[in-house]
C-alpha positions in Angstrom: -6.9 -16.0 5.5 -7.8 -12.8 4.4 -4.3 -11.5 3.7 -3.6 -14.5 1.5 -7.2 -13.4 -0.4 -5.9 -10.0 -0.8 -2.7 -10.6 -1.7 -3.9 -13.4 -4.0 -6.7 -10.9 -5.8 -3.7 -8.0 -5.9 -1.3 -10.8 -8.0 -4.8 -11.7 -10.2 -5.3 -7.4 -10.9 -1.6 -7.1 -11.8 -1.8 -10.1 -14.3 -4.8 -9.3 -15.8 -3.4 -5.5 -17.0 -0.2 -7.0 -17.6 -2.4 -9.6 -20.4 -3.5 -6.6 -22.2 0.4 -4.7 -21.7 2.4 -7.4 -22.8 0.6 -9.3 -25.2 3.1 -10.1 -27.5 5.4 -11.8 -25.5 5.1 -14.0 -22.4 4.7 -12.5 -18.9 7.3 -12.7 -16.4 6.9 -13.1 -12.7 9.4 -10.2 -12.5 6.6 -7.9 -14.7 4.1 -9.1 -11.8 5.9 -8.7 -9.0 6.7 -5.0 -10.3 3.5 -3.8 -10.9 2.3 -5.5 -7.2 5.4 -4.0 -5.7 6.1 -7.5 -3.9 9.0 -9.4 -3.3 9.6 -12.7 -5.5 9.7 -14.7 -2.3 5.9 -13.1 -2.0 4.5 -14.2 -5.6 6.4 -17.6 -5.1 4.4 -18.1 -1.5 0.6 -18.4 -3.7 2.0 -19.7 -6.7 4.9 -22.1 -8.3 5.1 -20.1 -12.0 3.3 -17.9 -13.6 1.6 -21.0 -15.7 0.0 -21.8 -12.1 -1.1 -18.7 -11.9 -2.6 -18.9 -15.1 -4.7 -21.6 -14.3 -5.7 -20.3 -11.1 -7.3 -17.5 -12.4 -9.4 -19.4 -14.0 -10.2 -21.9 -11.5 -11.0 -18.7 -9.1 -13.5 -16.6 -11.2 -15.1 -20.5 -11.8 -15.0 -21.2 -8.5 -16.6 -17.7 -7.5 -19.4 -18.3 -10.2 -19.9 -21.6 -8.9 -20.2 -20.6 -6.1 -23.5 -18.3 -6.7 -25.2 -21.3 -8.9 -24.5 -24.0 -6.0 -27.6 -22.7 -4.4 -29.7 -22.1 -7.2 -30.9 -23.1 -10.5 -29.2 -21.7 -13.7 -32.5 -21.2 -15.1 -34.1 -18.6 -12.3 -33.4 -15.2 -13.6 -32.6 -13.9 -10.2 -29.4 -16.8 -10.4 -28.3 -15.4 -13.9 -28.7 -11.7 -13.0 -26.3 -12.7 -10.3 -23.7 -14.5 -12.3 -24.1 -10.9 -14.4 -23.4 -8.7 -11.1 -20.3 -10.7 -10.9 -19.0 -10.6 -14.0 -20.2 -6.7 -13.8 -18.5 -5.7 -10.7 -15.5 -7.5 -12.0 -15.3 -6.1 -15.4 -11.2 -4.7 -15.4 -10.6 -8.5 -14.7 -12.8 -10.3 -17.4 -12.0 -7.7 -19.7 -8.4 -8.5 -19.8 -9.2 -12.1 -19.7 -11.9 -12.6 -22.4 -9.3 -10.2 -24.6 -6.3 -11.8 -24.1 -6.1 -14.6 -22.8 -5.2 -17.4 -24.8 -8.0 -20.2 -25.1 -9.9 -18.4 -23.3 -13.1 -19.1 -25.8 -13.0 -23.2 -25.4 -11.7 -22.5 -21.7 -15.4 -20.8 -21.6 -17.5 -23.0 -23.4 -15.9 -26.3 -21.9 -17.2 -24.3 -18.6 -20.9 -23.3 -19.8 -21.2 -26.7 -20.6 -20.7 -28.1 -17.5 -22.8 -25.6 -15.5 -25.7 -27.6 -17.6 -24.3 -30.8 -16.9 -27.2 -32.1 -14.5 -29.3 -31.9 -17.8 -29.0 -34.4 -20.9 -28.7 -32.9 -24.0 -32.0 -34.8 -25.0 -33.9 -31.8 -22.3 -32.9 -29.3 -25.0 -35.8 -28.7 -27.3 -36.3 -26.1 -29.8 -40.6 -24.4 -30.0 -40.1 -23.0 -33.1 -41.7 -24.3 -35.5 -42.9 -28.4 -35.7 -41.2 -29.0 -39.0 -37.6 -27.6 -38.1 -35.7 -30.4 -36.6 -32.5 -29.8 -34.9 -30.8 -32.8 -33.5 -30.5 -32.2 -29.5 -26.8 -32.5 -29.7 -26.6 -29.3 -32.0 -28.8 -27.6 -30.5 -27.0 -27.7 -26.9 -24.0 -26.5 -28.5 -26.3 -23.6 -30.1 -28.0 -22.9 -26.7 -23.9 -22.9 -24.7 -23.2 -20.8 -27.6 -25.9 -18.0 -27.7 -25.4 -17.4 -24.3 -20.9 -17.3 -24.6 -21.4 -14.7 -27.4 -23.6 -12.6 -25.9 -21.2 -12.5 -22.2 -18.8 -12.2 -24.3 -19.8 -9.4 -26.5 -20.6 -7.4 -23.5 -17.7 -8.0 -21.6 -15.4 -7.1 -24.4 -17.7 -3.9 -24.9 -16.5 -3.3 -21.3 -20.3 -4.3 -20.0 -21.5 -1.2 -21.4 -25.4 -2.3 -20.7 -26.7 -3.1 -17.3 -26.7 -6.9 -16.3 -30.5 -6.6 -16.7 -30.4 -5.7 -20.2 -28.0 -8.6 -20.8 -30.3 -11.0 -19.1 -32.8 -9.6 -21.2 -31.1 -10.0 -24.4 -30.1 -13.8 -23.3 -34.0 -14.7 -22.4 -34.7 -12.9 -26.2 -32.2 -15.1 -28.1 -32.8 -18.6 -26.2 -36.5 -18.0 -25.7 -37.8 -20.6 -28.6 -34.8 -23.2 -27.2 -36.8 -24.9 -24.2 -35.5 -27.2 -21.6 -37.5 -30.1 -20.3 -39.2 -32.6 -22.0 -40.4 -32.2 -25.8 -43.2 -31.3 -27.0 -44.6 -34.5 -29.1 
């Protein structure tokens, strides 16, 4: 089991650089199994094409985020600092991804959005100000939003600031958008 992980994290590496190489044109399990320095037999073994690949490189780095939030809330700040470590420690990989892969922005937010899918839309509130009124639909999207731009911002700056300082900057932004119930 640990060889196939291995293996399987050495073919993820090799795509990822090859996203931001060959950008312009479509990657070929030939350019992957080059830059690995495996056999074709080898790269067919984990995956069918390099479009299953694609998508398993996104099911893996959900899976692997899922798999720190299955325990916890989203909410705690010790949860979302480790979300941050991940993405931190993993920076070549999302780098490349967040750059240049394609769709990788509704890919993303289709995600975020289901992280907060054990809360309704209508647990979304804004504590601004009584007079502003945002319907709870928009401001969910606003809320997924904030907090896409911001990762991605610092991902794409190659995570340039610690994972506390992005936690930080997330708790600044969506600190008047509340979750629970409304205040009447």
């Amino acid at each position: 089991m640990k060889k196939w992980e291995s293996m399987e994290n050495k073919i993820f590496i090799a795509y990822s650089q090859l996203l931001s190489e060959i950008f312009d044109r479509k990657i070929k399990v030939t350019d992957i199994i080059e830059i690995c320095g495996i056999s074709r037999r080898t790269f067919y073994n984990y995956f069918s094409s390099t479009n299953d690949l694609h998508l398993q490189i996104i099911i893996f780095m959900q899976d692997e985020i899922n798999l720190i939030l299955n325990d916890n809330t989203i909410f705690e700040n010790g949860t979302s600092k480790k979300v941050l470590n991940y993405l931190f420690s993993n920076k070549d990989l999302f780098f490349n991804i967040i750059n240049y892969y394609p769709d990788i922005d509704k890919i993303s937010n289709a995600f975020i959005k289901s992280t907060f899918q054990n809360y309704s839309e209508e647990s979304f509130y804004v504590n601004l100000n009584r007079s502003m009124v945002i319907p709870t639909d928009y401001l969910f999207d606003v809320y997924v939003s904030i907090i896409q731009t911001i990762v991605f911002r610092w991902i794409k700056n190659y995570c340039t600031e610690s994972s506390e300082e992005i936690l930080l900057i997330i708790n600044n932004a969506t600190a008047h958008i509340k979750i629970g119930e409304a205040l009447n």
